[in-house]
C-alpha positions as CSV (number, residue, x, y, z in Angstrom):
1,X,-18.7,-16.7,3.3
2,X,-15.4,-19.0,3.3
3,X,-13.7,-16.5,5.9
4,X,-16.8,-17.3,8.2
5,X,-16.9,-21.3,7.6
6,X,-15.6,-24.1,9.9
7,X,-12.2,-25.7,9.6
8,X,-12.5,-29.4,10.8
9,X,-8.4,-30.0,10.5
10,X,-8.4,-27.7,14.2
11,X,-11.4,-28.8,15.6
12,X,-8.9,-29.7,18.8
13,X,-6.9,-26.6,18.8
14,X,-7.8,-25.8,22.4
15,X,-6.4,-29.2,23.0
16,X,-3.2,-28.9,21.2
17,X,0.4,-28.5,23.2
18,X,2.1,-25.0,22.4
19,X,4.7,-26.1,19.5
20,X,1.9,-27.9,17.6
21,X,-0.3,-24.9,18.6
22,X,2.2,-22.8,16.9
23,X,2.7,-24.7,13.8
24,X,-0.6,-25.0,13.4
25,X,-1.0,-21.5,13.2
26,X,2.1,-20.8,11.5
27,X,1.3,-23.3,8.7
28,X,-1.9,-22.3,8.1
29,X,-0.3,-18.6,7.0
30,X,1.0,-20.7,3.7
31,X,-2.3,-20.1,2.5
32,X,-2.2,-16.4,2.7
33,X,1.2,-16.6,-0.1
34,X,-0.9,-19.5,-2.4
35,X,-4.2,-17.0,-2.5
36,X,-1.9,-13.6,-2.9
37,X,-0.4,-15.1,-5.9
38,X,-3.6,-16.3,-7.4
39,X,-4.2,-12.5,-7.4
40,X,-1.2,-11.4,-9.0
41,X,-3.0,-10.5,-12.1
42,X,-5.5,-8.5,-10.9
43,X,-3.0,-7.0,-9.1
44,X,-1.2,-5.8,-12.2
45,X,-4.4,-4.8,-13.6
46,X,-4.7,-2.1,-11.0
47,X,-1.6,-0.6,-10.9
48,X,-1.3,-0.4,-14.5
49,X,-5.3,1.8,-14.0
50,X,-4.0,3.6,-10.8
51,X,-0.4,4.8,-12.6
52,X,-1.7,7.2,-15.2
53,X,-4.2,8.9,-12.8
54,X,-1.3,9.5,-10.0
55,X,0.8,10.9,-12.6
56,X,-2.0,13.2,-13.2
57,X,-1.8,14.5,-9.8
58,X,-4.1,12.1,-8.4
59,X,-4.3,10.9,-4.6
60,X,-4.3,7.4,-3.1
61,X,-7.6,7.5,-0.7
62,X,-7.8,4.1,1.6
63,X,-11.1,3.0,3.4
64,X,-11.8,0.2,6.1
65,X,-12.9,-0.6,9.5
66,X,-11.8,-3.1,12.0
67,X,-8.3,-4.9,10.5
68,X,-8.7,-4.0,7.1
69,X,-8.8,-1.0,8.0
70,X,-6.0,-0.6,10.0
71,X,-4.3,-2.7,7.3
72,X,-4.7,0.1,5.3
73,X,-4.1,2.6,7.4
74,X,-0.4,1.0,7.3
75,X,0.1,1.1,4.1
76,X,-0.7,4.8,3.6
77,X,1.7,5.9,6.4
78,X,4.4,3.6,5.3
79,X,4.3,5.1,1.2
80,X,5.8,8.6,2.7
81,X,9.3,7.4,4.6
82,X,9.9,4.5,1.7
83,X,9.4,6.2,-1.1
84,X,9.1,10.1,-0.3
85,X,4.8,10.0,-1.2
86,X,3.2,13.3,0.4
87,X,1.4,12.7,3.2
88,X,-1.6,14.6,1.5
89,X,-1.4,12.2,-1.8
90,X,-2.2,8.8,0.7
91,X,-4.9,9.5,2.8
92,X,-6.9,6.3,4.9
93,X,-10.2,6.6,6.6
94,X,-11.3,4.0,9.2
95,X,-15.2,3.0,10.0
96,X,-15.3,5.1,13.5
97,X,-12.5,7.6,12.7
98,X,-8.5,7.8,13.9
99,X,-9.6,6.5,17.4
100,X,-10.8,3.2,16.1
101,X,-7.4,2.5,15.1
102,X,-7.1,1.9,19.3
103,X,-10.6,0.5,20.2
104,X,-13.0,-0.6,18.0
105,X,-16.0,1.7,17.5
106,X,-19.3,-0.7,17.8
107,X,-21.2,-0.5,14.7
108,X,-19.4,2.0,12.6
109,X,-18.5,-1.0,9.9
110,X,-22.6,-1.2,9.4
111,X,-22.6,2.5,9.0
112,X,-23.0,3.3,4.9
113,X,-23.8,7.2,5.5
114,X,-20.3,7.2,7.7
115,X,-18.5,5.8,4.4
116,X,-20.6,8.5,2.3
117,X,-19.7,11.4,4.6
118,X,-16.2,10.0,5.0
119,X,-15.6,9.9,0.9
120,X,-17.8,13.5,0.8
121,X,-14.7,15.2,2.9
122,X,-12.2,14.3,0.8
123,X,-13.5,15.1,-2.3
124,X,-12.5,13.0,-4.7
125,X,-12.2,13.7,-8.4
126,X,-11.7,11.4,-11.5
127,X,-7.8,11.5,-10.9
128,X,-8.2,10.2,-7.2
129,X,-8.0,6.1,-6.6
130,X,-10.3,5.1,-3.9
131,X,-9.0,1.6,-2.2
132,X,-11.6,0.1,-0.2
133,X,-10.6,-3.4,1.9
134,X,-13.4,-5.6,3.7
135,X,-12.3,-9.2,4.5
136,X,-15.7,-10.4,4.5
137,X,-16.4,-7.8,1.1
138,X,-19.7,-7.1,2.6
139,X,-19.2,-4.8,5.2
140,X,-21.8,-2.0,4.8
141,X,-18.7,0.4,5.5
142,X,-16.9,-0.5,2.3
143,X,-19.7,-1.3,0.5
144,X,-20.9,2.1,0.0
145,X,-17.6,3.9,0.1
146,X,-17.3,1.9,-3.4
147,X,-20.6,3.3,-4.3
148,X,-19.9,7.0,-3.3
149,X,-16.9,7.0,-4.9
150,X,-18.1,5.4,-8.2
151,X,-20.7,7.7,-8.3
152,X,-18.2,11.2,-7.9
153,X,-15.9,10.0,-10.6
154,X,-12.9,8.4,-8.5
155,X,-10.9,5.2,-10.0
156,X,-11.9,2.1,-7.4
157,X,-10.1,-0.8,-6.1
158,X,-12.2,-3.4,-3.6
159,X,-9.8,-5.5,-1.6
160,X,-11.7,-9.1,-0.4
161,X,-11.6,-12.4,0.6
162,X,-14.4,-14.3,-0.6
163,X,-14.9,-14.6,-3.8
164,X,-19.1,-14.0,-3.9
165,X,-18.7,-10.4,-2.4
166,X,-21.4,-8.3,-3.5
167,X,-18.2,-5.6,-3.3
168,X,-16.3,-7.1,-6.4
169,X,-19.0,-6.0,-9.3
170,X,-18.8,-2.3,-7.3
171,X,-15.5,-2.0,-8.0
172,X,-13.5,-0.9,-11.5
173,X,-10.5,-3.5,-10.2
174,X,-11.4,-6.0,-7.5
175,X,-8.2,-8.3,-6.3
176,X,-9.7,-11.5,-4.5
177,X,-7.9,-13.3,-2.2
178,X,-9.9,-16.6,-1.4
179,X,-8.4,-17.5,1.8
180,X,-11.0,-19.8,2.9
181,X,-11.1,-21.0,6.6
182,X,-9.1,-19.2,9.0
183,X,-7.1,-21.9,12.1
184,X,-9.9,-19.6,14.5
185,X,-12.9,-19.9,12.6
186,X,-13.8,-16.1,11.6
187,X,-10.4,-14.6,12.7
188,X,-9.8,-12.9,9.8
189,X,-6.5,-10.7,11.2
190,X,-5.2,-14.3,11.0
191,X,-4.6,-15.4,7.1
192,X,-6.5,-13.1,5.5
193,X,-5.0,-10.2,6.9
194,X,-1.7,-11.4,6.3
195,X,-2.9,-12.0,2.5
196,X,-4.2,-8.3,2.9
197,X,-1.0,-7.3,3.8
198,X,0.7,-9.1,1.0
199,X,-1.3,-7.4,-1.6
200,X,-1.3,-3.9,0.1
201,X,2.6,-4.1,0.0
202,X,2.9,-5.2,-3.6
203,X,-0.1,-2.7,-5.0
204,X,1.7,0.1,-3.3
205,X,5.1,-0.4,-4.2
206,X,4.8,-1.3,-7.4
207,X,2.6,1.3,-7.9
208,X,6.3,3.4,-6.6
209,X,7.9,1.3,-8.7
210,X,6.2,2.6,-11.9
211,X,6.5,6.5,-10.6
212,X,9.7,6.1,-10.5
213,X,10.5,5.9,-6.8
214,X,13.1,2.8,-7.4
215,X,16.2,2.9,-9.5
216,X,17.0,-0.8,-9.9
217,X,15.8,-2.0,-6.6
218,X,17.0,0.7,-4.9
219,X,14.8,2.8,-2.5
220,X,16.2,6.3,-4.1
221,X,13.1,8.2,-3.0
222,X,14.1,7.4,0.6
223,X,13.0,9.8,3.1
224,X,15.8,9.9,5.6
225,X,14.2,10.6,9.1
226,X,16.1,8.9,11.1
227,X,20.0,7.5,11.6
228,X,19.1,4.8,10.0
229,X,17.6,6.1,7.0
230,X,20.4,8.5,7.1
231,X,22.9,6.1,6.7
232,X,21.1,4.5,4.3
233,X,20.5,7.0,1.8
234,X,24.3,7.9,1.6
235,X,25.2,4.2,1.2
236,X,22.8,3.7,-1.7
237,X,23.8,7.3,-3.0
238,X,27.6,6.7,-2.8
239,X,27.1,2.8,-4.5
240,X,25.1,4.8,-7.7
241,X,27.5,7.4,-8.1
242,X,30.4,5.7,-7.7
243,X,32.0,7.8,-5.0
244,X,33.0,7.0,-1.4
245,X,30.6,7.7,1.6
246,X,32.2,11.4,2.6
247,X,31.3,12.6,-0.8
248,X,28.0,11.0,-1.2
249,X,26.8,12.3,2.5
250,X,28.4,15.8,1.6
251,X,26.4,15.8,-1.8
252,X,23.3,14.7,0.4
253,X,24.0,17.6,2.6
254,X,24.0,20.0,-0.1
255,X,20.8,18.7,-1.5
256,X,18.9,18.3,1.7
257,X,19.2,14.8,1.3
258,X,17.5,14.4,-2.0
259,X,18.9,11.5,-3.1
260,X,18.2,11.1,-6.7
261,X,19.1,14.9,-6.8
262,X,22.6,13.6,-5.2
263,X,23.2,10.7,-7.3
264,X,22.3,12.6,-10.6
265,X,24.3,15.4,-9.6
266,X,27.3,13.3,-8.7
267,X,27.1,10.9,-11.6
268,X,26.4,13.9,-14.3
269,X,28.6,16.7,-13.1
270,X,25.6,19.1,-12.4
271,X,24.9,21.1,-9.9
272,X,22.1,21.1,-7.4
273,X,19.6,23.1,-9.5
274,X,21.0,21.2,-12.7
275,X,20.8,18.0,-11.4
276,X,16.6,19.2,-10.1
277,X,16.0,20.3,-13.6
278,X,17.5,16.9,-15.2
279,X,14.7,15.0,-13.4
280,X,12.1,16.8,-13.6
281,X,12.3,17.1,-16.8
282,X,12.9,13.0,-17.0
283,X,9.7,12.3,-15.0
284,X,11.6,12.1,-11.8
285,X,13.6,8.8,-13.1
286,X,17.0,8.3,-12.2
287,X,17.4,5.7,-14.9
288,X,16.4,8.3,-17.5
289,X,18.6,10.8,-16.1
290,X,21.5,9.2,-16.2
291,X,20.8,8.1,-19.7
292,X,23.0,10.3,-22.1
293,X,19.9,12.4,-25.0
């Protein structure tokens, strides 16, 4: 495996002085960008397969152990603050359960009837997407969640990084991002989880992107849950509708801070139930629904 293999060029990194030690593993992370976009088109590829079946109703399902798995783990938590995803719609499951996200848990990677019985509770059904992420791409763990899920129907994406794991031909989209060596040899929370990270990121939200989550590249589905969100969803509301901030935060109030609800509302002339019913019935796009019939 290339994650696994030797790099001579820091064969004296216990040797090095800090800054060099820091550049060295700072320069190294270029890689993870070079192998991310070599991936970009399998990238696509997936989220033009995962759109359709989340429009149907289906759920985002993630599955790791170790990193990738807590890699993963992010990007499911992250979808429902950024872009207003129900918690219920993006699930993760991590070899040795929500306590492994803490302390590892020895030998549940190598546990294939843990990844069955983890897929098994969730039940997943042809509208379902099933993301499975292994660095190596031959953890047993992720190996047969692809396998289970495959074989119940649900739409599956294998996330590696070496481009000869047995995980790729399991999966209906594999995205392979050869990182090769990592500055530690083996290390892979070095480069190839930053690469990990990368494509998590730009899977997920451009998956949002597509549903309709961004107007522009404006975060309109914004869940505001804190000040700052607060203050950022009636900046972004009061810049679309073209109003100042007290009418845009008093339009937010109104709506319970819905903020496409808001900006159609404001921009359109409806009211709150109006401005609802315009975007549901323009597939929640504020683009659409500010688009005269």
């Amino acid at each position: 495996m290339k994650t696994e293999t030797i790099d001579s060029t820091y064969a004296d990194l216990d040797l090095m002085d800090t800054p060099d030690l820091v550049r060295a593993f700072m320069t190294d992370q270029l890689g993870a960008v070079q192998a991310a976009l070599a991936a970009s088109n399998q990238v696509a590829q997936a989220i033009d397969a995962v759109v359709p079946r989340l429009q149907a109703g289906g759920r985002l399902l993630y599955f790791g152990a170790g990193t990738s798995g807590r890699l993963a783990l992010l990007d499911s938590v992250e979808l429902g603050p950024t872009f207003s995803w129900p918690r219920e719609r993006a699930i993760a499951s991590l070899a040795g359960g929500a306590g492994a996200v803490y302390v590892a848990v020895e030998g549940a990677e190598d546990s294939a009837q843990l990844a069955i019985q983890d897929v098994q509770s969730l039940h997943p059904t042809a509208n379902d997407v099933v993301i499975s992420v292994a660095a190596s791409g031959r953890t047993p763990y992720a190996i047969a969640v692809l396998q289970e899920a495959r074989r119940l129907g649900a739409l599956t994406l294998a996330l590696v990084n070496n481009p000869e794991s047995v995980m790729i031909a399991l999966a209906d989209h594999a995205i392979v991002i050869d990182t090769g060596a990592e500055v530690i040899a083996g290390s892979t929370r070095l480069k190839a989880g930053t690469a990990q990270k990368i494509i998590l990121n730009t899977l997920s939200s451009g998956i949002m992107v597509k549903l309709a989550k961004v107007y522009g590249n404006l975060m309109v589905d914004v869940r505001a849950t804190n000040e700052k969100l607060v203050h950022r969803a009636i900046g972004l509301t009061a810049r679309v509708a073209e109003v100042d901030l007290a009418a845009a935060e008093a339009m937010l109030i109104a709506s319970e801070f819905e903020v496409k609800t808001a900006i159609v509302a404001l921009r359109c002339g409806l009211d709150i139930a109006g401005a609802r019913a315009r975007l549901n019935q323009r597939k929640g796009s504020v683009r659409l629904a500010l688009t005269p019939p």
